[in-house]
N, CA, C and O atoms as a Tripos MOL2 file, in Angstrom:
@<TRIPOS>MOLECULE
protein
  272   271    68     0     0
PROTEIN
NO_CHARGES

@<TRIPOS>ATOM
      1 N           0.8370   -1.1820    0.0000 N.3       1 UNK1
      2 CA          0.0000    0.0000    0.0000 C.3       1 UNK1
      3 C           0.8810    1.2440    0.0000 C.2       1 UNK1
      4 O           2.0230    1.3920    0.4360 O.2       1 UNK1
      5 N           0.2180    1.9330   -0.4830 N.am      2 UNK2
      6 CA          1.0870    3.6170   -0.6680 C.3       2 UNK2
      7 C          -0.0360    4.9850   -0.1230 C.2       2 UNK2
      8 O          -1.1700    4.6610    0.2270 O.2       2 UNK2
      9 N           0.2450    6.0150   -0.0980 N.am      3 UNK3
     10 CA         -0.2800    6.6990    0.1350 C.3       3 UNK3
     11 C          -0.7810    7.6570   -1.2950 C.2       3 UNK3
     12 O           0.2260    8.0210   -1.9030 O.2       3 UNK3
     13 N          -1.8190    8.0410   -1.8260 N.am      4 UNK4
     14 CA         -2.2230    8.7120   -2.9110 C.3       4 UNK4
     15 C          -2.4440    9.9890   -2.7690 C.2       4 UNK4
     16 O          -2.8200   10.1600   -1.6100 O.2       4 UNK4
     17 N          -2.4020   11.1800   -3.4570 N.am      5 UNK5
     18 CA         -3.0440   12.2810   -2.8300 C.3       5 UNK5
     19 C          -3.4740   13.3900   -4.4440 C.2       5 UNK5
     20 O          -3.1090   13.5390   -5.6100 O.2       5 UNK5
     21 N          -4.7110   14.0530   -3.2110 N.am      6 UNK6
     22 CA         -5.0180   15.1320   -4.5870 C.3       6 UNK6
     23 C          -4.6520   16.1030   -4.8280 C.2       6 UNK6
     24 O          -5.2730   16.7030   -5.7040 O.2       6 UNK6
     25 N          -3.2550   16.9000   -4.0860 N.am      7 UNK7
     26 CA         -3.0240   17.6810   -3.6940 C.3       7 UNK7
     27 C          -2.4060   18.8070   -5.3980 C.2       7 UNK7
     28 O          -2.5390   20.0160   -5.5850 O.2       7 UNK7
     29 N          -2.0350   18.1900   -5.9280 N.am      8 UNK8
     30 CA         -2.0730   18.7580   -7.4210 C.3       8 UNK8
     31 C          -3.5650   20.1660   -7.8580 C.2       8 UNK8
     32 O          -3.5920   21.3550   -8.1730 O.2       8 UNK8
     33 N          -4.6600   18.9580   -7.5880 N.am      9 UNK9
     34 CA         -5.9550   19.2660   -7.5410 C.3       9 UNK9
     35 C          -6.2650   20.1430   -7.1630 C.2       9 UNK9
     36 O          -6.5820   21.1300   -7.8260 O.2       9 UNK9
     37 N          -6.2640   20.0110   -5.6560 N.am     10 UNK10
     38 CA         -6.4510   20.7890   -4.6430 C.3      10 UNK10
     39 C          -5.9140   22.3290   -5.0750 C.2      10 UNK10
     40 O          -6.5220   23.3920   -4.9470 O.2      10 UNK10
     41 N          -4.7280   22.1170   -5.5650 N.am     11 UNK11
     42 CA         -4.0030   23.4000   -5.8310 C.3      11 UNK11
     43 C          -4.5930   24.2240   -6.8110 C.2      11 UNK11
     44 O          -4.7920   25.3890   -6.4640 O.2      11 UNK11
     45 N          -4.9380   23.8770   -8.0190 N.am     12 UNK12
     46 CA         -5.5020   23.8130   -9.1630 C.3      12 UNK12
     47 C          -7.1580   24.7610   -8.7050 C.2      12 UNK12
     48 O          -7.4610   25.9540   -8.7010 O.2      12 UNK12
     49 N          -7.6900   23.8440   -8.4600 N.am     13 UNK13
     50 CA         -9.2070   24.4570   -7.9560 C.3      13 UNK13
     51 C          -8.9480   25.3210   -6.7910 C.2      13 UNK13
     52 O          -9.9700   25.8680   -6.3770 O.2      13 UNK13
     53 N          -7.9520   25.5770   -6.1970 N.am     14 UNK14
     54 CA         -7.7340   27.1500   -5.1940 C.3      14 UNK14
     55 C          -7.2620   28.0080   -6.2310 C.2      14 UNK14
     56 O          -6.0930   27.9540   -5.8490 O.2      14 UNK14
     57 N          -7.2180   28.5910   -7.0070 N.am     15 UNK15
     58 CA         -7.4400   29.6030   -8.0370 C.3      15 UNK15
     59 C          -5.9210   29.2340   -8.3530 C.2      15 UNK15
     60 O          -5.0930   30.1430   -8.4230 O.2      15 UNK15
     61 N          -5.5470   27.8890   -8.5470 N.am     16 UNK16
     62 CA         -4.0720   27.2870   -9.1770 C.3      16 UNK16
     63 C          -2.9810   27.6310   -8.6690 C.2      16 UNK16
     64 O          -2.0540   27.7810   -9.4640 O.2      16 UNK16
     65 N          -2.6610   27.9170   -6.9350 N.am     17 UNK17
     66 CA         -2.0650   28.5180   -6.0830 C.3      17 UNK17
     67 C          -0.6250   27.3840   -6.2940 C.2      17 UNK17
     68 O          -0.5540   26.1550   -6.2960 O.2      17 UNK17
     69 N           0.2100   28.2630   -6.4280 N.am     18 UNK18
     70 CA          1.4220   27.6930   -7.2520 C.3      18 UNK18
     71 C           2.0210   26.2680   -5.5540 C.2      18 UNK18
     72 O           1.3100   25.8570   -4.6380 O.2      18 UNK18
     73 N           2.9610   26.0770   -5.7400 N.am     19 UNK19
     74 CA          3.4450   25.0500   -4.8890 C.3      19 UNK19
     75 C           4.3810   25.8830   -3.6580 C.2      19 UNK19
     76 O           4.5850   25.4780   -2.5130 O.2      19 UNK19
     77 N           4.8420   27.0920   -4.2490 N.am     20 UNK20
     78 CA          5.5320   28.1530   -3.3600 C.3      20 UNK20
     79 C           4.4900   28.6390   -2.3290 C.2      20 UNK20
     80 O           4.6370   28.3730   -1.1360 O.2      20 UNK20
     81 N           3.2630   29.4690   -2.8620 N.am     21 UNK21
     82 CA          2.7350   29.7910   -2.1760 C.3      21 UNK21
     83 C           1.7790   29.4150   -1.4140 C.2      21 UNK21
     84 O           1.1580   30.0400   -0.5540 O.2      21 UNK21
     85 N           1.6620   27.9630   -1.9120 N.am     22 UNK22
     86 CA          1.3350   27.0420   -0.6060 C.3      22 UNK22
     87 C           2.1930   26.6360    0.3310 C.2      22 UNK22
     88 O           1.7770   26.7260    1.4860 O.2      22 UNK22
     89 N           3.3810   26.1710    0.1540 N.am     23 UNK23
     90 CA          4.3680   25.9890    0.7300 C.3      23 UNK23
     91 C           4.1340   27.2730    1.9340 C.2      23 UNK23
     92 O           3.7640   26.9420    3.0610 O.2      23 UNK23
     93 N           4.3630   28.6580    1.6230 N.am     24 UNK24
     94 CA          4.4200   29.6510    2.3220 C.3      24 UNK24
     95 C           3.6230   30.0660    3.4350 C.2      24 UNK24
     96 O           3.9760   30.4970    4.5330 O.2      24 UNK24
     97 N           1.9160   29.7570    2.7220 N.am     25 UNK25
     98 CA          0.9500   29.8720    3.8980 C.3      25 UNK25
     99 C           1.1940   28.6170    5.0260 C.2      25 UNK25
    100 O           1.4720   29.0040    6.1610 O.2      25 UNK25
    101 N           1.1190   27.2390    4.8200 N.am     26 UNK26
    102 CA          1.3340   26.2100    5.4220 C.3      26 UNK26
    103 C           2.7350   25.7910    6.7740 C.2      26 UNK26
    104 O           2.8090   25.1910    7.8460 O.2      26 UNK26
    105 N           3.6720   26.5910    5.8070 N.am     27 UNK27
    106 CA          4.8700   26.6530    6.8570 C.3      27 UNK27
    107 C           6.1040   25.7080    6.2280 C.2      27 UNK27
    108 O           7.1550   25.5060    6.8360 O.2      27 UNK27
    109 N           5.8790   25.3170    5.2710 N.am     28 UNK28
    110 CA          7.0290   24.5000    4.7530 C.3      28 UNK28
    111 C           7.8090   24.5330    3.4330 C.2      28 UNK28
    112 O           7.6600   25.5950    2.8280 O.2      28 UNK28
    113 N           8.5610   23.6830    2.8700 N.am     29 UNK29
    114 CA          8.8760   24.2170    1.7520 C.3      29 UNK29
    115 C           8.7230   24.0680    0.2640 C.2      29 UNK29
    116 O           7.8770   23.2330   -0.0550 O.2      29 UNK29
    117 N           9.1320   24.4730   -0.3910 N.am     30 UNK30
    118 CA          8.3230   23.8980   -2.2970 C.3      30 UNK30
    119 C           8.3190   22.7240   -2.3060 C.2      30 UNK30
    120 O           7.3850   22.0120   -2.6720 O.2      30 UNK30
    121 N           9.8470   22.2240   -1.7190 N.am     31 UNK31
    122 CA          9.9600   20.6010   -2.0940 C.3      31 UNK31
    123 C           9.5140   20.0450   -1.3470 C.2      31 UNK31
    124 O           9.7660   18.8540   -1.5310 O.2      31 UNK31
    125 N           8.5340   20.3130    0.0540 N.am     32 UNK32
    126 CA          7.8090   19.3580    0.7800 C.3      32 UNK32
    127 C           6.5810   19.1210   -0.1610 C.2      32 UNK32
    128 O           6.2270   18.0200   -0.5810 O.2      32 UNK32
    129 N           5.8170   20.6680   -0.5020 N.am     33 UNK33
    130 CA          4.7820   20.2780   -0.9360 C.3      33 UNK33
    131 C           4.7510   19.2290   -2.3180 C.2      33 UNK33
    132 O           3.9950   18.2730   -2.4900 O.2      33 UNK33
    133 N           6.0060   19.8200   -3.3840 N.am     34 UNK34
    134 CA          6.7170   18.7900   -4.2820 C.3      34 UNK34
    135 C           7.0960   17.1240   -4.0130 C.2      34 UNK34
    136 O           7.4900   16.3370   -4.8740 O.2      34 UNK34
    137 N           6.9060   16.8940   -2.8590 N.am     35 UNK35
    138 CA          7.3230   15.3860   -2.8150 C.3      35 UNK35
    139 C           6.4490   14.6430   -2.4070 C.2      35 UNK35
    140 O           6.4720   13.4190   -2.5360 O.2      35 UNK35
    141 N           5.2980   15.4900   -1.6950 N.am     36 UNK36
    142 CA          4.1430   14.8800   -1.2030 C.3      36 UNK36
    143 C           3.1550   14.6920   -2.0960 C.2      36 UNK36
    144 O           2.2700   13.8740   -1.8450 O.2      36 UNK36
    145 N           3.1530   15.6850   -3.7040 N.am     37 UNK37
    146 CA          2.3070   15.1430   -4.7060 C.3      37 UNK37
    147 C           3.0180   14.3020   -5.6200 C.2      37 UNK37
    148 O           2.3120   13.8310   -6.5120 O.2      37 UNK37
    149 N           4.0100   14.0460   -5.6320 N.am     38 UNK38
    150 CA          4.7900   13.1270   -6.4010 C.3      38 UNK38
    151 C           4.9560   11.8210   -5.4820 C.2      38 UNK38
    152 O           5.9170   11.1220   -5.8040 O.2      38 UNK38
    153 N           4.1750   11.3560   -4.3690 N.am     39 UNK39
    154 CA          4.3100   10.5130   -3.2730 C.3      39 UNK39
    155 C           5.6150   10.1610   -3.2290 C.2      39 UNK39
    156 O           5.7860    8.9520   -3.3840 O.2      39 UNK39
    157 N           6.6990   10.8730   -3.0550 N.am     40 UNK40
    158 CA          7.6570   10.6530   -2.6600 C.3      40 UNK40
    159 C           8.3330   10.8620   -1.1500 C.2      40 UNK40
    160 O           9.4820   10.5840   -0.8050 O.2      40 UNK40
    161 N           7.2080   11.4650   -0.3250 N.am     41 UNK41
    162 CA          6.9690   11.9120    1.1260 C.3      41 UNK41
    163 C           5.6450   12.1240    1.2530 C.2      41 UNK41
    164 O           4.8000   12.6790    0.5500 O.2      41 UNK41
    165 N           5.6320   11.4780    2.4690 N.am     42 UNK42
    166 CA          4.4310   10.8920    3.5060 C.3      42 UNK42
    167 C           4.1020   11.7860    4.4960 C.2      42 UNK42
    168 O           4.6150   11.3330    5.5190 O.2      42 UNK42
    169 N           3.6290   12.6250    4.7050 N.am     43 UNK43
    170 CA          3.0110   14.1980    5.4560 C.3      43 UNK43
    171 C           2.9210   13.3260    6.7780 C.2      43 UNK43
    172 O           2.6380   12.1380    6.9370 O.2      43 UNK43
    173 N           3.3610   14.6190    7.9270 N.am     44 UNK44
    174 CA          2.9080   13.8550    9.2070 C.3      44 UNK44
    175 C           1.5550   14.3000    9.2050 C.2      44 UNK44
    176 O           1.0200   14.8870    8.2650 O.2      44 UNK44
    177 N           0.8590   13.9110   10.6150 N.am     45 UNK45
    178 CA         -0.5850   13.8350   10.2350 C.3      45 UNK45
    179 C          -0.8180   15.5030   10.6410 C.2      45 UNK45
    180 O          -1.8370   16.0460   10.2150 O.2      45 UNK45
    181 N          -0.0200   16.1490   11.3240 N.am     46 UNK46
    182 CA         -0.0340   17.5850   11.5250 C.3      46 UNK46
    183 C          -0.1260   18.3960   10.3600 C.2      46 UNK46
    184 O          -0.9010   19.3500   10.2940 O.2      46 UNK46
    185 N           0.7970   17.9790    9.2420 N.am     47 UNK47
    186 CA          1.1240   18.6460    7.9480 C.3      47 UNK47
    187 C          -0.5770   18.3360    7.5230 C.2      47 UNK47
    188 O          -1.5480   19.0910    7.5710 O.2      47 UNK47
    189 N          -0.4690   17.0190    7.1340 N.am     48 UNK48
    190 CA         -2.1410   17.0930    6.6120 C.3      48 UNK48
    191 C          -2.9960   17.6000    6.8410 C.2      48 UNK48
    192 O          -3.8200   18.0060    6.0210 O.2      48 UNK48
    193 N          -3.0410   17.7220    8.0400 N.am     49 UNK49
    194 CA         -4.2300   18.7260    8.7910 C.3      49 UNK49
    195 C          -4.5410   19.6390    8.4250 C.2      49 UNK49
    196 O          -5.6560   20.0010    8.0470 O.2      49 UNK49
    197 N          -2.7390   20.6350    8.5270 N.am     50 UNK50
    198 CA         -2.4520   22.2360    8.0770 C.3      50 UNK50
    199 C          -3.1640   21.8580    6.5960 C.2      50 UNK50
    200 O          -4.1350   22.5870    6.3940 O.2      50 UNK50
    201 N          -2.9660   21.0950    5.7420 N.am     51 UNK51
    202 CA         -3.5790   21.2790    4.2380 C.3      51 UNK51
    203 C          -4.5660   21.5570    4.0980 C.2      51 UNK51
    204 O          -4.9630   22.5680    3.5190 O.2      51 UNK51
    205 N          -5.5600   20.2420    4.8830 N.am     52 UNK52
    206 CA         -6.4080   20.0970    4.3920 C.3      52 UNK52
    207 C          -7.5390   21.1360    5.2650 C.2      52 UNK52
    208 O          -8.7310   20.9690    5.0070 O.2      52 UNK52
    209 N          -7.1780   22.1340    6.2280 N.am     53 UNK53
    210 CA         -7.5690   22.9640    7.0260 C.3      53 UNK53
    211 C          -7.6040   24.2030    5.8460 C.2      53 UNK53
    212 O          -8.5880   24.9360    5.7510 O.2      53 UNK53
    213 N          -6.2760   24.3640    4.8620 N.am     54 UNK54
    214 CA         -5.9660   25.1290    3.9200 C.3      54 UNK54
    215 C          -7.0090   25.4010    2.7420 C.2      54 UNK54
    216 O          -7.4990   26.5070    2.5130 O.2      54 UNK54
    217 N          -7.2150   24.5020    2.1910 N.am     55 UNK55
    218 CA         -8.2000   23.7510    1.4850 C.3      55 UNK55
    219 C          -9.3990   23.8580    1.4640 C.2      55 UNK55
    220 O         -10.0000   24.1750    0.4370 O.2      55 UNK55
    221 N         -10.3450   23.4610    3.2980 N.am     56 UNK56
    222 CA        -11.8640   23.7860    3.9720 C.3      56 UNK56
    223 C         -11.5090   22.2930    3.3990 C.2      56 UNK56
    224 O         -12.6590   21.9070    3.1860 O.2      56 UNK56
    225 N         -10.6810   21.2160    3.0150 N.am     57 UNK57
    226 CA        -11.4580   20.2210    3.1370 C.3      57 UNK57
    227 C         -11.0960   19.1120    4.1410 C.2      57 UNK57
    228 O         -10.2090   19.4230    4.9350 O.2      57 UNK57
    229 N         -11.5770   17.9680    4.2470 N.am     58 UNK58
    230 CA        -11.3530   16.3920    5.1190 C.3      58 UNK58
    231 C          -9.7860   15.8390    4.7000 C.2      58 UNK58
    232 O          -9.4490   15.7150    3.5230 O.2      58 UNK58
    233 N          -9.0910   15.5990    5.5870 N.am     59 UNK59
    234 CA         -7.9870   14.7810    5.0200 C.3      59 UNK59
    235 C          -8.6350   13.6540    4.3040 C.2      59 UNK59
    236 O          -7.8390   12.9310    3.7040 O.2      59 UNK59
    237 N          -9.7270   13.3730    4.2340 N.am     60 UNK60
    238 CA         -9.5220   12.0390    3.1270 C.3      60 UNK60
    239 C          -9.9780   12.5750    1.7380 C.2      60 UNK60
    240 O         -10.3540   11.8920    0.7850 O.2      60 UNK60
    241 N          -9.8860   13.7580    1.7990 N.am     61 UNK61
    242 CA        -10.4690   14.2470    0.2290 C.3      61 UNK61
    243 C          -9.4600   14.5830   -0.4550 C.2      61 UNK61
    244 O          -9.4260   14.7260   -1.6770 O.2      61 UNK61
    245 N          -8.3890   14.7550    0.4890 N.am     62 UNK62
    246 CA         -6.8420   15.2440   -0.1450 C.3      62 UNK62
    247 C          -5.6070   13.3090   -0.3180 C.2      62 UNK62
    248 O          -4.8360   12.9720   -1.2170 O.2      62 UNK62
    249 N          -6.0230   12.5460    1.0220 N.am     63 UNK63
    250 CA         -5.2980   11.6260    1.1160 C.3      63 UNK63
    251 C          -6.1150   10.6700    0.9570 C.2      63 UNK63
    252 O          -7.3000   10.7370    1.2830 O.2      63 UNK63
    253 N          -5.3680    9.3150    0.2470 N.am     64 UNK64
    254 CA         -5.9340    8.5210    0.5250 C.3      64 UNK64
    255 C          -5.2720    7.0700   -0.3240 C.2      64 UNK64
    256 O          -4.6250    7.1600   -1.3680 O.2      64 UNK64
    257 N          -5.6080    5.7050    0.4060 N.am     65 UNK65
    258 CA         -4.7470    4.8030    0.4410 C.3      65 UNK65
    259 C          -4.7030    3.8820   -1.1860 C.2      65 UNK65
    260 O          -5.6430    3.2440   -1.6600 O.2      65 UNK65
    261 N          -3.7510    4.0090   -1.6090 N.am     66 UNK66
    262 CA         -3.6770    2.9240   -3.2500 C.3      66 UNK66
    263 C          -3.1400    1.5360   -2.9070 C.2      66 UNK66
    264 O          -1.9350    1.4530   -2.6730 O.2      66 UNK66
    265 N          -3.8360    0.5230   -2.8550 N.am     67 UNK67
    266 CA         -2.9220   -0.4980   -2.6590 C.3      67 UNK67
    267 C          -2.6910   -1.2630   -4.3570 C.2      67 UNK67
    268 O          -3.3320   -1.2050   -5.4070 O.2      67 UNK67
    269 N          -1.1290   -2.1280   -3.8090 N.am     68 UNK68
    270 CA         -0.4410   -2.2480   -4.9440 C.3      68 UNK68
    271 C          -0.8620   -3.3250   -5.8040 C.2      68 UNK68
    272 O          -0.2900   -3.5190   -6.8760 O.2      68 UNK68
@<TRIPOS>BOND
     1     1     2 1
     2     2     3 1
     3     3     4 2
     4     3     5 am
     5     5     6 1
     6     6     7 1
     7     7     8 2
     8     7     9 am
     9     9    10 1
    10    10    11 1
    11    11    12 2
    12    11    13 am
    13    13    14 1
    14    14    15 1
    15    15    16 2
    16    15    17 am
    17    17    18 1
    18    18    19 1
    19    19    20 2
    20    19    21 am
    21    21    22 1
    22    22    23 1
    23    23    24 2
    24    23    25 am
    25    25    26 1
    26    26    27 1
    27    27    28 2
    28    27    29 am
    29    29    30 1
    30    30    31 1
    31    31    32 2
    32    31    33 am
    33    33    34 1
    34    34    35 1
    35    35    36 2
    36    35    37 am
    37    37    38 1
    38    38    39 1
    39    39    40 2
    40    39    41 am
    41    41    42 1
    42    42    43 1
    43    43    44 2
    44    43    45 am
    45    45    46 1
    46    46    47 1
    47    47    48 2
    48    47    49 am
    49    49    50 1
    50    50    51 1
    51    51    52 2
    52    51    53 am
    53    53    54 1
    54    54    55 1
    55    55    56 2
    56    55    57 am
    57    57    58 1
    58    58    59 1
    59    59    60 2
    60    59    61 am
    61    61    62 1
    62    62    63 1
    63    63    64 2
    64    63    65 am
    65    65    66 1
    66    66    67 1
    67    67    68 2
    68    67    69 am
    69    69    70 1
    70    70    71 1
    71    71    72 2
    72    71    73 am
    73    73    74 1
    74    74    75 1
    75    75    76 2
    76    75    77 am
    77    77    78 1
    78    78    79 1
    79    79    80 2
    80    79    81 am
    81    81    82 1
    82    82    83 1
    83    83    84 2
    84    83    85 am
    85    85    86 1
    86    86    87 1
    87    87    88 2
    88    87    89 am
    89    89    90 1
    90    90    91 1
    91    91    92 2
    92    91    93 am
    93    93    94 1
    94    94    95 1
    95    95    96 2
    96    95    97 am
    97    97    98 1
    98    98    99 1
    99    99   100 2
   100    99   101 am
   101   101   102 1
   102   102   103 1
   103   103   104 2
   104   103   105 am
   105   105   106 1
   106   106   107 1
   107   107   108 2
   108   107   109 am
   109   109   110 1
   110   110   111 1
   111   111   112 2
   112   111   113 am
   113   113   114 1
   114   114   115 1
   115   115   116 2
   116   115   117 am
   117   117   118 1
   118   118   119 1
   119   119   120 2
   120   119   121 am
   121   121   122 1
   122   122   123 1
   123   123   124 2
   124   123   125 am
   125   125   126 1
   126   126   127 1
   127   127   128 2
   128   127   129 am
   129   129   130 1
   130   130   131 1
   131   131   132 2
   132   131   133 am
   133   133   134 1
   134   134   135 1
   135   135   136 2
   136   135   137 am
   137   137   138 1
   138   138   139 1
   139   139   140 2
   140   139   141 am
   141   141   142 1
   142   142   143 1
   143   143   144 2
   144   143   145 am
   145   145   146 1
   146   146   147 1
   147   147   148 2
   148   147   149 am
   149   149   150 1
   150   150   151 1
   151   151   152 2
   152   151   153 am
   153   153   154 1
   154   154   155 1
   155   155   156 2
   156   155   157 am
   157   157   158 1
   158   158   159 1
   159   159   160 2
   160   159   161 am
   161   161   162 1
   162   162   163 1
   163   163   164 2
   164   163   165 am
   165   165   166 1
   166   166   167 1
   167   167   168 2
   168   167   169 am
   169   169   170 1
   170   170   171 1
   171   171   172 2
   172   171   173 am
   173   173   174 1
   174   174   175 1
   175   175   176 2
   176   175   177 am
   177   177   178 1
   178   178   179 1
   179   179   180 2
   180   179   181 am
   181   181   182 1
   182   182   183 1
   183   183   184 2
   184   183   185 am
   185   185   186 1
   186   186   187 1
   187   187   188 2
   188   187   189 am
   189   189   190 1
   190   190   191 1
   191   191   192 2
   192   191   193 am
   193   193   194 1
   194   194   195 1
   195   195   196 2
   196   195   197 am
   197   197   198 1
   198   198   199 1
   199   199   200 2
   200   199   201 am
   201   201   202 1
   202   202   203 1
   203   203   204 2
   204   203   205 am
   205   205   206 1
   206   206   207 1
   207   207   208 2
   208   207   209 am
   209   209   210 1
   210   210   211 1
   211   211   212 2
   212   211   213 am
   213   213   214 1
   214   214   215 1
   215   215   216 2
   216   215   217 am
   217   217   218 1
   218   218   219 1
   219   219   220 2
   220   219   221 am
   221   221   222 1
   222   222   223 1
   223   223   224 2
   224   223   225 am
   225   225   226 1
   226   226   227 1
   227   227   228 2
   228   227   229 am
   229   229   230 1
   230   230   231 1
   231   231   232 2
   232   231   233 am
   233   233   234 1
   234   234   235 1
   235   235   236 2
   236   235   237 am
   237   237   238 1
   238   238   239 1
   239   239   240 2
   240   239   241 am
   241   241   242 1
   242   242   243 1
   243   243   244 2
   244   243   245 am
   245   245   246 1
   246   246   247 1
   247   247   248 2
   248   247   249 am
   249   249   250 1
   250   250   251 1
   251   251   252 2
   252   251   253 am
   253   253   254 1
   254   254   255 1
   255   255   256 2
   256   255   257 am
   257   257   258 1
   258   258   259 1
   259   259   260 2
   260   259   261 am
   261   261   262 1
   262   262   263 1
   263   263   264 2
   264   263   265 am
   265   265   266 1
   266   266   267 1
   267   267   268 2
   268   267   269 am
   269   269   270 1
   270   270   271 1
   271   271   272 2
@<TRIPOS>SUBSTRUCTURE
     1 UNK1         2 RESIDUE 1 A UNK
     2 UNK2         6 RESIDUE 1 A UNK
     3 UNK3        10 RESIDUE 1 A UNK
     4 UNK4        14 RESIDUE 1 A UNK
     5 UNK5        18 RESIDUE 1 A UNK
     6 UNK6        22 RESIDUE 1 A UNK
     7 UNK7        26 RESIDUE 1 A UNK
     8 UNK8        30 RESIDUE 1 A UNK
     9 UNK9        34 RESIDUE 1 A UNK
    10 UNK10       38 RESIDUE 1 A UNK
    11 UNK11       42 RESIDUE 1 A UNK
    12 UNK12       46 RESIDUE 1 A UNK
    13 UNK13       50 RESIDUE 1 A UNK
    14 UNK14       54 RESIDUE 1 A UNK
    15 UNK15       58 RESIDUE 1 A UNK
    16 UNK16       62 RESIDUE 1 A UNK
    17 UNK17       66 RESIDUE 1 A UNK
    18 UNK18       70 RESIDUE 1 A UNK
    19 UNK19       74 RESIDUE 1 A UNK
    20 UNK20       78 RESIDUE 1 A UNK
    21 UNK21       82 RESIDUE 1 A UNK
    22 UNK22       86 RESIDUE 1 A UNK
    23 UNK23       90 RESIDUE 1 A UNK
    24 UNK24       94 RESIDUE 1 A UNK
    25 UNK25       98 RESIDUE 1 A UNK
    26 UNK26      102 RESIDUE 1 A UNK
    27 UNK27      106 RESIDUE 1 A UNK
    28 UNK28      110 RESIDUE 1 A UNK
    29 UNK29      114 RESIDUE 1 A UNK
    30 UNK30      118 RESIDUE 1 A UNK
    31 UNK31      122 RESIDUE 1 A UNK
    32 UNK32      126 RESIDUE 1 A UNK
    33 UNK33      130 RESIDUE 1 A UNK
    34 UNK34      134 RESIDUE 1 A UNK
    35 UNK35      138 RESIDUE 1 A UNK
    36 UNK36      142 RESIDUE 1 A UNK
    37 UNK37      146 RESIDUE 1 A UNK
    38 UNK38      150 RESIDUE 1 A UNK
    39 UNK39      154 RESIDUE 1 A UNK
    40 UNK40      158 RESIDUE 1 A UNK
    41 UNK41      162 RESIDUE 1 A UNK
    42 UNK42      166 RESIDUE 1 A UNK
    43 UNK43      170 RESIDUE 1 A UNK
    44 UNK44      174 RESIDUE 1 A UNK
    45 UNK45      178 RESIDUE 1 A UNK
    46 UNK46      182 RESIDUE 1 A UNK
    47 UNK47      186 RESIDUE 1 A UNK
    48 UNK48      190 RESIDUE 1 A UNK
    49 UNK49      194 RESIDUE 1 A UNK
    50 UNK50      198 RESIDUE 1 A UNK
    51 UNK51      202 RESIDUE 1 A UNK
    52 UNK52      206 RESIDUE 1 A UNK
    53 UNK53      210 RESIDUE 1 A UNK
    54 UNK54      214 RESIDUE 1 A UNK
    55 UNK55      218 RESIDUE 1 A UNK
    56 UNK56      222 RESIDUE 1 A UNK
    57 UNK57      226 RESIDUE 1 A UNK
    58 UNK58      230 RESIDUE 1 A UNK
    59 UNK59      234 RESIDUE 1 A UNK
    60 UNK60      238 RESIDUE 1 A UNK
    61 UNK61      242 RESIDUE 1 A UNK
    62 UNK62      246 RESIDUE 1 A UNK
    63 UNK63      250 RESIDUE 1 A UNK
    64 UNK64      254 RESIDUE 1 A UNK
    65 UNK65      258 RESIDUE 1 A UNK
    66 UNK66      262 RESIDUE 1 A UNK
    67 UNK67      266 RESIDUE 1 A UNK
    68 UNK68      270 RESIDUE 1 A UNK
């Protein structure tokens, strides 16, 4: 199992708020938000929160599980 996410999306439908300036409001950096839509990093559940708090939506609308 892996972790999936919509966070591309997410970005996209917030009026296409680049990866910087999410990065910026959230507290972290391009390449966090960069590795977490490329599932190459696994958000602690704090980070998710901050997103999906970012967002107005549910962590499971942003995360969610692909098995292999």
């Amino acid at each position: 199992m892996k972790l999936g996410n919509n966070l591309k999306r997410c970005r996209f439908d917030h009026d296409n708020i680049s990866q910087q300036a999410l990065a910026n409001a959230i507290g972290v950096t391009r390449l966090t938000i960069h590795s977490i839509e490329n599932g190459k990093f696994v958000p602690s559940t704090l980070l998710a929160l901050k997103l999906a708090r970012f967002f107005g939506k549910t962590v499971e609308e942003i995360f969610f599980v692909v098995d292999d």
